[in-house]
mmCIF file of the N, C-alpha and C atoms, coordinates in Angstrom:
data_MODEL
# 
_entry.id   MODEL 
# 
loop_
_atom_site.group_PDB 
_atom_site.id 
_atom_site.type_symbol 
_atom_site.label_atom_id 
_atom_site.label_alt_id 
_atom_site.label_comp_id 
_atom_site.label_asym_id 
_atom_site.label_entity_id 
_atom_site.label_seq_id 
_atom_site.pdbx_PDB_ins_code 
_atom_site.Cartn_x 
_atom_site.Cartn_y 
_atom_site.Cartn_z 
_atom_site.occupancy 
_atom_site.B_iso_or_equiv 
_atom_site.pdbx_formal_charge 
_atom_site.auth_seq_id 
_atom_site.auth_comp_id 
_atom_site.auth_asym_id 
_atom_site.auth_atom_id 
_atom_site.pdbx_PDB_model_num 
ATOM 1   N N  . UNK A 1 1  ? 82.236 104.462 52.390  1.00 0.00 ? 1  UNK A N  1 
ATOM 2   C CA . UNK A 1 1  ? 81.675 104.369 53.726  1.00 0.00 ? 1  UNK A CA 1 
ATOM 3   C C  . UNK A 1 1  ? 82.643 103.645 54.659  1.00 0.00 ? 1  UNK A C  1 
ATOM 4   N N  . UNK A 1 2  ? 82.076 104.069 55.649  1.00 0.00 ? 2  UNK A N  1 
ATOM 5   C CA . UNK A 1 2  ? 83.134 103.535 57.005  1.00 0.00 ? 2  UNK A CA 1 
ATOM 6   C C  . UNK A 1 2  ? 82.781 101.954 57.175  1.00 0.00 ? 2  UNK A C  1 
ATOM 7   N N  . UNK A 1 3  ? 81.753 101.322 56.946  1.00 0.00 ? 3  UNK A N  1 
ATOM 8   C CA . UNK A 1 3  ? 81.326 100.031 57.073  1.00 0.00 ? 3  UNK A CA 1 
ATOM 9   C C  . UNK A 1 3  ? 82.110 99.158  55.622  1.00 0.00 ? 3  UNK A C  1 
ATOM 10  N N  . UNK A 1 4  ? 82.117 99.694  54.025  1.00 0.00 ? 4  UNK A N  1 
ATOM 11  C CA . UNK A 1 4  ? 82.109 99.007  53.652  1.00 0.00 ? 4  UNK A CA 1 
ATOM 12  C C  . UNK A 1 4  ? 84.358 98.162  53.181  1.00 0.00 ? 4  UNK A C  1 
ATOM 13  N N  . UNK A 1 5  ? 84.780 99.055  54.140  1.00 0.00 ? 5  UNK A N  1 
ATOM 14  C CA . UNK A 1 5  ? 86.205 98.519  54.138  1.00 0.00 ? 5  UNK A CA 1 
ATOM 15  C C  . UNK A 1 5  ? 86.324 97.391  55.326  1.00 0.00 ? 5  UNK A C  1 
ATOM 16  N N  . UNK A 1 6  ? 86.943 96.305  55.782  1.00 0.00 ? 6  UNK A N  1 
ATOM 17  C CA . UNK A 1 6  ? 87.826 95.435  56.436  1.00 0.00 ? 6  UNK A CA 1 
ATOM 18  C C  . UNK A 1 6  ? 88.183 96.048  57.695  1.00 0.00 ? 6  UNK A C  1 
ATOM 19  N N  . UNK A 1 7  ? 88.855 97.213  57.347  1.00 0.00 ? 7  UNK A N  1 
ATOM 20  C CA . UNK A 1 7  ? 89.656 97.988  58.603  1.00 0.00 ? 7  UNK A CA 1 
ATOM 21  C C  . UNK A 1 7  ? 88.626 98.956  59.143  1.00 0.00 ? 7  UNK A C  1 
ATOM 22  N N  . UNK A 1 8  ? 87.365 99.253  58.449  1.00 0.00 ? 8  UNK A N  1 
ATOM 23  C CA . UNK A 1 8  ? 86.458 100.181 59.111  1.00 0.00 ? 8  UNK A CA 1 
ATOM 24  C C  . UNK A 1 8  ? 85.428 99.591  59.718  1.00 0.00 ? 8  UNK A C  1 
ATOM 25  N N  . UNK A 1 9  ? 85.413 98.211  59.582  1.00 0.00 ? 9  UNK A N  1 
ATOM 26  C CA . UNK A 1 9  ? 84.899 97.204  60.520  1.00 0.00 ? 9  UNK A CA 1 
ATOM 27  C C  . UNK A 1 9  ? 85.620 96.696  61.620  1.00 0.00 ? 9  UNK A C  1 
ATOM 28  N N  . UNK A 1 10 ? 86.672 96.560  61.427  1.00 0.00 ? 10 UNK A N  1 
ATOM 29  C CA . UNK A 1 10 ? 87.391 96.495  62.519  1.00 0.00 ? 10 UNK A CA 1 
ATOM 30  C C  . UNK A 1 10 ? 87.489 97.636  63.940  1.00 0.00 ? 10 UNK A C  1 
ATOM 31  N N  . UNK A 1 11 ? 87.658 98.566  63.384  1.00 0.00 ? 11 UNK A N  1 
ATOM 32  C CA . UNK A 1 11 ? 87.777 99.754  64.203  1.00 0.00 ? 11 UNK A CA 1 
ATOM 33  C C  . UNK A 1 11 ? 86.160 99.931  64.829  1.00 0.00 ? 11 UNK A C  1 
ATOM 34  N N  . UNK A 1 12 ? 85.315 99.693  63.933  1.00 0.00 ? 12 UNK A N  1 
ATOM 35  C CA . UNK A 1 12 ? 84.069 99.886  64.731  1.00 0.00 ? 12 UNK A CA 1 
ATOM 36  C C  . UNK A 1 12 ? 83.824 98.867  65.853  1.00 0.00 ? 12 UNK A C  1 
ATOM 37  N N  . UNK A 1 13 ? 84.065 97.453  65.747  1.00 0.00 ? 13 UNK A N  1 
ATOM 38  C CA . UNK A 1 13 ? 84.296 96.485  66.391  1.00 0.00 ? 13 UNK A CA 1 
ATOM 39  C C  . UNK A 1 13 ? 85.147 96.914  67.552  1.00 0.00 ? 13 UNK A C  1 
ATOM 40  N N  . UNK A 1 14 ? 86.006 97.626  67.278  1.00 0.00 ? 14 UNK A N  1 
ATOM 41  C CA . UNK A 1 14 ? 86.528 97.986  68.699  1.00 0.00 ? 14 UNK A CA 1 
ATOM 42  C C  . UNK A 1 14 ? 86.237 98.745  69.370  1.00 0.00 ? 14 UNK A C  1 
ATOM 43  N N  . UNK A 1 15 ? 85.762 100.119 69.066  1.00 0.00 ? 15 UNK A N  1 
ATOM 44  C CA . UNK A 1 15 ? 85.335 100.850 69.846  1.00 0.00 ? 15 UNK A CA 1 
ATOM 45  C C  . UNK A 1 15 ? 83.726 100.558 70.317  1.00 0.00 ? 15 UNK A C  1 
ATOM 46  N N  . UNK A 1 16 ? 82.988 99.619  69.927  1.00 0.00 ? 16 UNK A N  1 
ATOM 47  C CA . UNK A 1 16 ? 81.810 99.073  70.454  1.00 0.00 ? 16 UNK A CA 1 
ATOM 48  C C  . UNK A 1 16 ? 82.443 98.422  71.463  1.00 0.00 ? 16 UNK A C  1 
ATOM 49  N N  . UNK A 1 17 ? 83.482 97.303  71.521  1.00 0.00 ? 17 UNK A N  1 
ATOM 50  C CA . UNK A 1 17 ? 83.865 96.828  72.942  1.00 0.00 ? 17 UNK A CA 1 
ATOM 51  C C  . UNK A 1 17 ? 84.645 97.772  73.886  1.00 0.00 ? 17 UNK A C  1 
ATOM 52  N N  . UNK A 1 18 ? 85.525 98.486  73.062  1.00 0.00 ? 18 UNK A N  1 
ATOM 53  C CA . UNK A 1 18 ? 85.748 99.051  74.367  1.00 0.00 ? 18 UNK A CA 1 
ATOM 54  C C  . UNK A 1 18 ? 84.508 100.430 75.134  1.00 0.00 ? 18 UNK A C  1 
ATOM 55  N N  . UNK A 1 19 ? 83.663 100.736 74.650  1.00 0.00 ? 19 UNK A N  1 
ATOM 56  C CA . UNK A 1 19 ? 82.234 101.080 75.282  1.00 0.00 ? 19 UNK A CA 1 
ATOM 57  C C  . UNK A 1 19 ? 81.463 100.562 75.991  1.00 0.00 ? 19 UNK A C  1 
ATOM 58  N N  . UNK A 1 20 ? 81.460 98.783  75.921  1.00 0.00 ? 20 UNK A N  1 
ATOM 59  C CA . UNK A 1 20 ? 80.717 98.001  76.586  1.00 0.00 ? 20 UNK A CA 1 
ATOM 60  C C  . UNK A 1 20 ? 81.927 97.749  77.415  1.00 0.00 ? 20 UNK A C  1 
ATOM 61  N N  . UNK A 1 21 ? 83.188 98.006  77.498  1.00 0.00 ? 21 UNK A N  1 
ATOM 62  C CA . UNK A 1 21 ? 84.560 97.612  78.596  1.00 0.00 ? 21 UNK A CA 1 
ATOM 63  C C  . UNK A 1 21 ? 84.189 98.624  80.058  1.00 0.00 ? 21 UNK A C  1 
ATOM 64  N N  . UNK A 1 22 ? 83.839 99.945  79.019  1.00 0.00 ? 22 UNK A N  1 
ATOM 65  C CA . UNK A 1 22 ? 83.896 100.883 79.465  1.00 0.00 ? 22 UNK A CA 1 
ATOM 66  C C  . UNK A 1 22 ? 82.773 101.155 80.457  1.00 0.00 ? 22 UNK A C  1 
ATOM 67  N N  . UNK A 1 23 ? 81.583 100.606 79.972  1.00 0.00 ? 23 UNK A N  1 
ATOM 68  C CA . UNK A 1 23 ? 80.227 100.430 80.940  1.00 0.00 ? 23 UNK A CA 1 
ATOM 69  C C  . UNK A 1 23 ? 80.448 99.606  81.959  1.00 0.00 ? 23 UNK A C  1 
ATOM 70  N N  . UNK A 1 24 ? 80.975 98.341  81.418  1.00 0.00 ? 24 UNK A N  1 
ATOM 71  C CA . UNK A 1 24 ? 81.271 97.174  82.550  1.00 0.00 ? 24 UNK A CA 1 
ATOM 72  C C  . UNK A 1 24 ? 81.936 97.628  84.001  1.00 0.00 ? 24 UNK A C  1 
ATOM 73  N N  . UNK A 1 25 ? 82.748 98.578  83.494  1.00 0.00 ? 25 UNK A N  1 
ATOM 74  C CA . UNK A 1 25 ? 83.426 99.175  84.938  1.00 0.00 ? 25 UNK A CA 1 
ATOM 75  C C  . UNK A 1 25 ? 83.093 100.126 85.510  1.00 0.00 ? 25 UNK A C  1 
ATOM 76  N N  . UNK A 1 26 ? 81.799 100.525 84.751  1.00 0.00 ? 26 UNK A N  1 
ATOM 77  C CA . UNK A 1 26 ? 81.149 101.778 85.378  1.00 0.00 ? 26 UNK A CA 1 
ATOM 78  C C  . UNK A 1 26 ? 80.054 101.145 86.305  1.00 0.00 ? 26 UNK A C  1 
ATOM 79  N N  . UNK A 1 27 ? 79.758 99.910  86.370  1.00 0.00 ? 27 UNK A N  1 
ATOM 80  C CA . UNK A 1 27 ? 78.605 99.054  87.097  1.00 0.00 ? 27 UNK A CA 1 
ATOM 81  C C  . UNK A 1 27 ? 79.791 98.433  87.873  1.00 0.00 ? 27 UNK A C  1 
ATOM 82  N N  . UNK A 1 28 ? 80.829 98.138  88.114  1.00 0.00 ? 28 UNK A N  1 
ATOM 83  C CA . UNK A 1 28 ? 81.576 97.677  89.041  1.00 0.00 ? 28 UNK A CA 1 
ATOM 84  C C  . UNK A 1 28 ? 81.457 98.284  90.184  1.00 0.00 ? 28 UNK A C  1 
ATOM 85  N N  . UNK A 1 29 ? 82.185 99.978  89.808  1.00 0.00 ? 29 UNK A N  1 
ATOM 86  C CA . UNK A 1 29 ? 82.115 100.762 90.379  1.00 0.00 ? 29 UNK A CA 1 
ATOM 87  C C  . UNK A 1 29 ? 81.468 101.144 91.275  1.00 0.00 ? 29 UNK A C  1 
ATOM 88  N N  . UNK A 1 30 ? 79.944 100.924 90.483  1.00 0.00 ? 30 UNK A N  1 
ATOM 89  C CA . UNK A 1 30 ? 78.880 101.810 91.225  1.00 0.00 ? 30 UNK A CA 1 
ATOM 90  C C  . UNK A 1 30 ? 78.607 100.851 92.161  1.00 0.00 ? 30 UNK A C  1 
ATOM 91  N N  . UNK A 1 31 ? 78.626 99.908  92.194  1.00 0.00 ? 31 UNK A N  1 
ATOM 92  C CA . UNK A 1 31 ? 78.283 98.403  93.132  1.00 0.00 ? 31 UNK A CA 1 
ATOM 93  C C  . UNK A 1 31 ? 79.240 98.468  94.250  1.00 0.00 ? 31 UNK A C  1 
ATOM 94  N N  . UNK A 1 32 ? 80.555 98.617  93.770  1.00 0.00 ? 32 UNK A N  1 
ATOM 95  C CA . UNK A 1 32 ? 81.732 99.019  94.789  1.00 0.00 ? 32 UNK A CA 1 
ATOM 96  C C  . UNK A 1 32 ? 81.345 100.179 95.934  1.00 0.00 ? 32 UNK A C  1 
ATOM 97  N N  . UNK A 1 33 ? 80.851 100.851 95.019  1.00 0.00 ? 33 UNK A N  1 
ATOM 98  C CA . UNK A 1 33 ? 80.148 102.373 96.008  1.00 0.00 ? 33 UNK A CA 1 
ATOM 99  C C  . UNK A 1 33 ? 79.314 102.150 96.648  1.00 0.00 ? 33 UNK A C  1 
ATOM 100 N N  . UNK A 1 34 ? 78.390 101.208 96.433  1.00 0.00 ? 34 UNK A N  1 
ATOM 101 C CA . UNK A 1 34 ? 77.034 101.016 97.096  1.00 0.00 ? 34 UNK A CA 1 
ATOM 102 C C  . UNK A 1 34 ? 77.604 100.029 98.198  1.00 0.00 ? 34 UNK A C  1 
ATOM 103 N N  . UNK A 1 35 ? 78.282 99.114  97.975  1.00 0.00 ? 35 UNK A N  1 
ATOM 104 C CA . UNK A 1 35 ? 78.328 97.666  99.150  1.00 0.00 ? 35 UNK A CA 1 
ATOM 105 C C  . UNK A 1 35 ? 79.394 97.770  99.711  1.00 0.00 ? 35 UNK A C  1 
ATOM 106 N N  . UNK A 1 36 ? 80.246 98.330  99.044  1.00 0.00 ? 36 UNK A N  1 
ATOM 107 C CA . UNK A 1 36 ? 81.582 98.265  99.810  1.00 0.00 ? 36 UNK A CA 1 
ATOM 108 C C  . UNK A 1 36 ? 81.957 98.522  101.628 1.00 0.00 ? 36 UNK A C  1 
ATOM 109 N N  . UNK A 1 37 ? 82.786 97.229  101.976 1.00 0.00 ? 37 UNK A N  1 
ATOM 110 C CA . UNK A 1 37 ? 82.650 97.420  103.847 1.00 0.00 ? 37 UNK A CA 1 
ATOM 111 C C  . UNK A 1 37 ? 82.754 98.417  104.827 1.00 0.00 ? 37 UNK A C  1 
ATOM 112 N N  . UNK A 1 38 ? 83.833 99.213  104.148 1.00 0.00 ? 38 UNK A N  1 
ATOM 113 C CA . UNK A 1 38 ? 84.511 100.198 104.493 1.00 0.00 ? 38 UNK A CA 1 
ATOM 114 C C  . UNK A 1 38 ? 84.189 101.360 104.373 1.00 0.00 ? 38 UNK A C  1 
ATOM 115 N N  . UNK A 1 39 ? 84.428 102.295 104.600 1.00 0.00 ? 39 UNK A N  1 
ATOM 116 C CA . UNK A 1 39 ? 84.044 104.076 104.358 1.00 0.00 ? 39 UNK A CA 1 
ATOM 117 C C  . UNK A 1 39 ? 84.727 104.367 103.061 1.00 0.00 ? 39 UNK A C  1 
ATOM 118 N N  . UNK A 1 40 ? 86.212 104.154 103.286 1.00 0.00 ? 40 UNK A N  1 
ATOM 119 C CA . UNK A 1 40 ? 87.357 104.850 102.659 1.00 0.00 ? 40 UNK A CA 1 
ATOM 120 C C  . UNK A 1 40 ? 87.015 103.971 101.014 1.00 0.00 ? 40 UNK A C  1 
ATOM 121 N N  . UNK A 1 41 ? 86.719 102.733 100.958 1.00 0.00 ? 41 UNK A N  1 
ATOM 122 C CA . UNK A 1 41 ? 86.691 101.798 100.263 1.00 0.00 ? 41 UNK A CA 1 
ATOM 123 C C  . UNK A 1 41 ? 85.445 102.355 99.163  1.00 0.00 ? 41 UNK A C  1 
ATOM 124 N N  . UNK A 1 42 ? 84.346 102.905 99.918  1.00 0.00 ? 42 UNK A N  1 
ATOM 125 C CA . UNK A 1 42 ? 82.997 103.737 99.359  1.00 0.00 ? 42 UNK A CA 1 
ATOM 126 C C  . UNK A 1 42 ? 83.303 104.972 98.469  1.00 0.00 ? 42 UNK A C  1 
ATOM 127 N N  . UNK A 1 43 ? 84.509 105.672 99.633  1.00 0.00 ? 43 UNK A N  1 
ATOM 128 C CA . UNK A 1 43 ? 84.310 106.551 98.933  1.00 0.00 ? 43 UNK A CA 1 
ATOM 129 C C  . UNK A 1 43 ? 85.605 106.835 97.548  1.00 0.00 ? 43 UNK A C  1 
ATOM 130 N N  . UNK A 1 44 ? 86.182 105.850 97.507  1.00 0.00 ? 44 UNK A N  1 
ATOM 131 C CA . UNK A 1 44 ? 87.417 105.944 96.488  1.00 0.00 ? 44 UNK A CA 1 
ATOM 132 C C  . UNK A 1 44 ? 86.501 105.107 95.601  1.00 0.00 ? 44 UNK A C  1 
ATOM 133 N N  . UNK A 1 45 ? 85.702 104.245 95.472  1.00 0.00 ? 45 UNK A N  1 
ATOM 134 C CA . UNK A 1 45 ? 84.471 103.820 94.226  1.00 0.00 ? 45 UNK A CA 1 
ATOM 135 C C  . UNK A 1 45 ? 83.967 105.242 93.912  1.00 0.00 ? 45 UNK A C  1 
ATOM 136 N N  . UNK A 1 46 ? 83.647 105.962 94.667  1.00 0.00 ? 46 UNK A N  1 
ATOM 137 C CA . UNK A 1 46 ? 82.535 106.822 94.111  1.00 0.00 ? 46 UNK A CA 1 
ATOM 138 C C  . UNK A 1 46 ? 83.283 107.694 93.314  1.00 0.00 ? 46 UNK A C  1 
ATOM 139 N N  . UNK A 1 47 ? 83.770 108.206 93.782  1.00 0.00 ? 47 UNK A N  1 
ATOM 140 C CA . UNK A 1 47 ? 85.321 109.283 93.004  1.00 0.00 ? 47 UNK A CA 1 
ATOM 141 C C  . UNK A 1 47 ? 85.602 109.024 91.588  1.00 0.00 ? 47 UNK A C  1 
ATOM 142 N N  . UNK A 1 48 ? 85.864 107.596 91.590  1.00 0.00 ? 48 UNK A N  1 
ATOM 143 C CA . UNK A 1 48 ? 86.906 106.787 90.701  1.00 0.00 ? 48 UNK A CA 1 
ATOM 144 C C  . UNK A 1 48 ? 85.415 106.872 89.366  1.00 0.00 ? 48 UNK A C  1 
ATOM 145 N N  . UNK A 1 49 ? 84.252 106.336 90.061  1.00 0.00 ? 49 UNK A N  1 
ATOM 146 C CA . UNK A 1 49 ? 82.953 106.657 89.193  1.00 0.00 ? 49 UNK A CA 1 
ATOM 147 C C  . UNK A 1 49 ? 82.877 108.003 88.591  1.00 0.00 ? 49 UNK A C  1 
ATOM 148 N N  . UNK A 1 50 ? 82.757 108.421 89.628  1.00 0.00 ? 50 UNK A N  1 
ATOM 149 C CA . UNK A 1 50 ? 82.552 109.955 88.876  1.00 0.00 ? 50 UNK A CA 1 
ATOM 150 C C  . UNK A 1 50 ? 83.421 110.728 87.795  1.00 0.00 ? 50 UNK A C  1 
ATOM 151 N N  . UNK A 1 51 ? 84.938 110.454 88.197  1.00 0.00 ? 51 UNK A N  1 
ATOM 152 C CA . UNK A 1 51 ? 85.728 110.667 87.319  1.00 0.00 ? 51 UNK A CA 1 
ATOM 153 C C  . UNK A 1 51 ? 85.737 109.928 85.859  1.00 0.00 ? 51 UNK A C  1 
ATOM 154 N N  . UNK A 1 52 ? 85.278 108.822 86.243  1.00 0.00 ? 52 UNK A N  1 
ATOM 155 C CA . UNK A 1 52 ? 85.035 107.740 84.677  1.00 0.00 ? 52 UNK A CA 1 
ATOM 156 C C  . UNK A 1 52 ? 83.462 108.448 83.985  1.00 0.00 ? 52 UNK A C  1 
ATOM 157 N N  . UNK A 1 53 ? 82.716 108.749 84.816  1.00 0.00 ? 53 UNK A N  1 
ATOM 158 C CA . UNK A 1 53 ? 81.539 109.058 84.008  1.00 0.00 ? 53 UNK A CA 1 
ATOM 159 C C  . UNK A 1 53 ? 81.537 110.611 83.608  1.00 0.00 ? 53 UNK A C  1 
ATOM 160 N N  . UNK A 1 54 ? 82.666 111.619 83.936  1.00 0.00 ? 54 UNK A N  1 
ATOM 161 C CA . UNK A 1 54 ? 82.868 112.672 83.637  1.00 0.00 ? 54 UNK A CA 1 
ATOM 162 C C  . UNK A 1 54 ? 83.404 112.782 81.569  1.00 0.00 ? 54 UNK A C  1 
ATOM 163 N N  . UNK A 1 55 ? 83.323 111.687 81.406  1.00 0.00 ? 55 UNK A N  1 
ATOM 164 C CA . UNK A 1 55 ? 83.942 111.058 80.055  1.00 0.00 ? 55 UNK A CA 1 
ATOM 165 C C  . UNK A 1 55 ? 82.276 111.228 79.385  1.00 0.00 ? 55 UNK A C  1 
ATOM 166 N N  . UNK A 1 56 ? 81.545 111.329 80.044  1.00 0.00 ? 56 UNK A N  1 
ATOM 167 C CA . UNK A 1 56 ? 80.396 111.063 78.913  1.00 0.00 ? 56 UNK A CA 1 
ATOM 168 C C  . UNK A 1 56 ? 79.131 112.281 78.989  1.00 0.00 ? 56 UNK A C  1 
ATOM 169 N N  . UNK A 1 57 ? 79.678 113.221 77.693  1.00 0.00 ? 57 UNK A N  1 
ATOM 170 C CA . UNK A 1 57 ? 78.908 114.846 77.785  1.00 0.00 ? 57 UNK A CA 1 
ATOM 171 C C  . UNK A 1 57 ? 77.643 114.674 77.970  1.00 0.00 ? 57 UNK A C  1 
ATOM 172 N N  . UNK A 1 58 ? 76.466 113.952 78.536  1.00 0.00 ? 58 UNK A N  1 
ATOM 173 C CA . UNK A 1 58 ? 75.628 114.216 79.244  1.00 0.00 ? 58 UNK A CA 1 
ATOM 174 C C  . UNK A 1 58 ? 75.427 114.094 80.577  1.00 0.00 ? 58 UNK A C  1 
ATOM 175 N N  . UNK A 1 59 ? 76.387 113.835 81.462  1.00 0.00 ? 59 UNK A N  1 
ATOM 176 C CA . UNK A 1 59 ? 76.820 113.352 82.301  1.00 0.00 ? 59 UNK A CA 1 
ATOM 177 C C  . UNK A 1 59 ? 77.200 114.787 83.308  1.00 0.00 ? 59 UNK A C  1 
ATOM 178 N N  . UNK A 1 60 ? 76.556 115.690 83.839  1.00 0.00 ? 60 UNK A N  1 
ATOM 179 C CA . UNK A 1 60 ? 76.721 116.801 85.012  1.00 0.00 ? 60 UNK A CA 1 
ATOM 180 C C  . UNK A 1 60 ? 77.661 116.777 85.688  1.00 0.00 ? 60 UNK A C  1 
ATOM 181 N N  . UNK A 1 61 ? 79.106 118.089 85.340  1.00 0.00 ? 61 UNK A N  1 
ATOM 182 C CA . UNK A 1 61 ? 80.103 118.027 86.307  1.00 0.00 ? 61 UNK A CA 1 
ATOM 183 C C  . UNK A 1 61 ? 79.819 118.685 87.624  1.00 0.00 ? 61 UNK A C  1 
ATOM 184 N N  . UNK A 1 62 ? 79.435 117.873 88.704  1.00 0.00 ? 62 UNK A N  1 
ATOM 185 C CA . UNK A 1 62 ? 78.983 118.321 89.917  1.00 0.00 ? 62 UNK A CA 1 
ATOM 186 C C  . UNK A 1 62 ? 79.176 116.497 90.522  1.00 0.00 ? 62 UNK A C  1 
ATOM 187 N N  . UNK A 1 63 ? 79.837 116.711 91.574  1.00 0.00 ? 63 UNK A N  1 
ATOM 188 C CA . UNK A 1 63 ? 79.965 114.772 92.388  1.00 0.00 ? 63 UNK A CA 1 
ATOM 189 C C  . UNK A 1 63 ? 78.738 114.852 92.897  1.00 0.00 ? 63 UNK A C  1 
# 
């Protein structure tokens, strides 16, 4: 099993953080999109979102 080696704990360990790395900047984002001062500033969050959440197959390719 993948759990019961050293290195297959490890690797799971990482790709759990980088998933929660990966969420973290997907709530940046979306916050960036929502508050941000500017127009241009709105709409390069939203983009930058969409393109990051295009990474996750339930996720509708349509902006």
């Amino acid at each position: 099993m993948l759990l019961s080696a050293p290195a297959g704990r490890t690797a799971l360990a990482y790709a759990g953080a980088g998933l929660l790395l990966l969420l973290a900047l997907a709530a940046v984002l979306a916050l960036g999109a929502a508050y941000a001062p500017a127009s241009a500033h709105r709409t390069a969050a939203r983009r930058t979102l969409h393109l990051l959440l295009r990474l996750a197959p339930w996720y509708p390719d349509h902006p």
